[in-house]
Steps between C-alpha positions, in 0.01 A plus 500: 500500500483138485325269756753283705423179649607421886363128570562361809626190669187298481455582104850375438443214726172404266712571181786262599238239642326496208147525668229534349503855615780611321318582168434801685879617541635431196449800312666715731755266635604443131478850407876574631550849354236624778550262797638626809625256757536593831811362700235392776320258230813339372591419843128389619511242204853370533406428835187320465670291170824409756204349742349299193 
C-alpha cells in the first residue's frame, strides 16, 4: 500500500503564502496521486483567504 498525504489548513496556508515554511509541504502537497483533502480543510482555507 502506498502512503497518502492529508495536510492540513495551516500547511496549505504556508504553501500559498509562500513562507518560508513551506519548503516543508511541498513534497506532499505536490505529490497529488497520494494527497487526500478533507472537505473541512478546503473550507478552513477558503475562509481565511476570503478574510485576506
Amino acid at each position: 500500500m502506498s502512503k497518502r498525504n492529508v495536510v492540513d489548513s495551516s500547511a496549505w496556508l504556508e504553501y500559498f503564502a509562500d513562507t518560508r515554511r513551506a519548503k516543508h509541504f511541498e513534497r506532499p502537497l505536490e505529490d497529488t496521486e497520494n494527497l487526500i483533502v478533507p472537505v473541512i480543510t478546503i473550507y478552513e482555507v477558503f475562509k481565511k483567504i476570503l478574510r485576506e
